[in-house]
N, C-alpha and C positions, 0 to 999 in steps of 0.2 A: 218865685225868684230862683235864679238856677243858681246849683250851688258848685264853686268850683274850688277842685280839692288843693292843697296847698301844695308849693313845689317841695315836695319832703327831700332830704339829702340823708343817704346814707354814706358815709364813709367806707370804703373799701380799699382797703390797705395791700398794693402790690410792689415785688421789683420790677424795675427796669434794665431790661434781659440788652445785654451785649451784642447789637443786632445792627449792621449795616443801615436798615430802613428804620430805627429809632422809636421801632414801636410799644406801646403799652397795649396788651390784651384784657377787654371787658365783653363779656357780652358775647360770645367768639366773631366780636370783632376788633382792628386792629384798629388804635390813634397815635398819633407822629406825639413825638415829646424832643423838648430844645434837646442835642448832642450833650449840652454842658448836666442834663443830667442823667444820663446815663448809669448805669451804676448805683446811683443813690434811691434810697427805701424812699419810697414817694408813696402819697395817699390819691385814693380816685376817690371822688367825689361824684357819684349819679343821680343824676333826677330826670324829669320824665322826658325834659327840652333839652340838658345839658350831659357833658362827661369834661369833668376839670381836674386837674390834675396838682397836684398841692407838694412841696417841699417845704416840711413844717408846716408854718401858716401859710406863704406864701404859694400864689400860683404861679405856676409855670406853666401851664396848656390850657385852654378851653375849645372843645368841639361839639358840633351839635350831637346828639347822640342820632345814635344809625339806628332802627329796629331789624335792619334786615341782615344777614348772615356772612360771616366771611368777608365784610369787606374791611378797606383801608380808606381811613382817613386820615388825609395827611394837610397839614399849614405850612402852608409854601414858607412862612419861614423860618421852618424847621431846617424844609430840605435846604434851604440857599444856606443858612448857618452851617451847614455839613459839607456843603460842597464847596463853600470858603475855608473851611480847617483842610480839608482836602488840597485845596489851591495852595495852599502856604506850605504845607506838608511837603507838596509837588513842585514848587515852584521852582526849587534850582534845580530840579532834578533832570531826565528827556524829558518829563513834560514840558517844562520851561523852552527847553532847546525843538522840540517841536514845535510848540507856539510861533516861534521864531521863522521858521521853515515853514511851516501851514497855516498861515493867519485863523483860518476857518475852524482850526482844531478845537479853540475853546468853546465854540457856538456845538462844535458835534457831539465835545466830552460831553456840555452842557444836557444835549438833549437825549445820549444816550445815557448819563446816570438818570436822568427823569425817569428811565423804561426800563431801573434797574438792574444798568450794566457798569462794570468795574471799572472802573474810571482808569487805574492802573493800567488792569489788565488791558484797553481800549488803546493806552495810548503807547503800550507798548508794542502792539501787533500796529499801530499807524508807524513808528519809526521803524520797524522790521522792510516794511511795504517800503521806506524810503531807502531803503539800501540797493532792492531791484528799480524802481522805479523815481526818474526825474521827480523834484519839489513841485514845480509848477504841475504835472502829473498826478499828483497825488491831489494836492490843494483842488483842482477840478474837481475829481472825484468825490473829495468829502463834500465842498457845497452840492454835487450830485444827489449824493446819500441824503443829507441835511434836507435838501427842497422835495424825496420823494419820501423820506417820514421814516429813511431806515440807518438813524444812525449807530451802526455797528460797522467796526473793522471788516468784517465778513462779506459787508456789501460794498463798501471802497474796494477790495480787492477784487472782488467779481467787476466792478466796474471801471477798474483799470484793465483787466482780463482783457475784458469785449473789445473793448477801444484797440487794445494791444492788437487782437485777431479779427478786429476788423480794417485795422492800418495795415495788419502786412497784406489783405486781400486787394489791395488798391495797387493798380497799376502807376508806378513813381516812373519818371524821366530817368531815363540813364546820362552819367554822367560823361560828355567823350572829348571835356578841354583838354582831357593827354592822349587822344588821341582823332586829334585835327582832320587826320586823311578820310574819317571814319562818317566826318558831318555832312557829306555830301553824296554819302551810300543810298542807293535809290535799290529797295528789294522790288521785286517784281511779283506783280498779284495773277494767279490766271485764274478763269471762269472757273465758276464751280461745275459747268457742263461735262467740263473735262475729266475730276475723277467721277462723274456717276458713269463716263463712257469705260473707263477702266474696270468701273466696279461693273458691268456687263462684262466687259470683255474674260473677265475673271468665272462669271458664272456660266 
């Protein structure tokens, strides 16, 4: 009969360091832990299937443990709990008043704090962008960002850029209602035969 060893727990006793991404270090690797504990002397709990995470008796995290190096594990609701105190924090604030302006905004803060960018910082350089550039302009742009997987302020403005210089390279109608005598101007085309005779007669 095979014999299988018991799931042993050791207790190991860490803080939980003041860090944007919320994470507790075991093993040099990283696990998400709820915002609300933050700050507080929490117990890690390892065994060979698990890493749980203990305030006093109670838990407040469970992850499977990782063997491998350097990575992050995170429980998605960790990050949405962080990115809801975020939301309320922000909410009167321009990010409020962008939402308002760029419906899409929340879908981009959304998916650039996932990839670890500053939600702040994100949506401050979006309402900078709205000072050059029309609302409906911008709003393109971010669902742009959003559908090719780059959402960063950085790429909304390069892709209002392109737009920008590839409109003014387009030949627009000129306008000539104030000047009536002008619509009926007939320019005259001649053969191109004609300057390759000049350009001989030159040589």
């Amino acid at each position: 009969m095979a014999f299988n060893p018991p799931d042993i727990q050791i207790p190991t006793p860490i803080w939980a360091e003041r860090h944007i991404t919320q994470l507790a270090t075991y093993d040099l690797n990283d696990y998400s832990i709820p915002p609300s504990a933050v700050g507080k002397y929490l117990t890690l709990v390892a065994s060979p299937g698990l890493v749980r995470l203990l305030d006093g008796g109670q838990e407040i995290a469970r992850h499977r443990r990782s063997y491998d190096r350097h990575q992050r594990i995170d429980d998605p609701t960790h990050l949405e709990e962080l990115l809801e105190q975020k939301r309320k924090a922000l909410g009167a604030t321009a990010t409020g008043r962008l939402e308002q302006m760029v419906p899409s905004a929340r879908a981009f803060l959304d998916a650039a704090f996932a990839r670890g960018e500053s939600v702040g910082g994100q949506a401050k350089q979006l309402s900078r962008l709205l000072e050059e550039f029309p609302a409906a302009e911008v709003e393109a742009a971010v669902r742009e960002a959003i559908d090719r997987q780059t959402p960063r302020a950085s790429s909304v403005s390069f892709i209002l850029n392109r737009r920008r210089r590839s409109g003014s390279q387009q030949v627009r109608p000129v306008d000539l209602s104030r000047h009536p005598h002008l619509q009926d101007l007939a320019v005259p085309t001649h053969q191109l035969e004609i300057y390759d005779e000049l350009t001989d007669d030159d040589e």
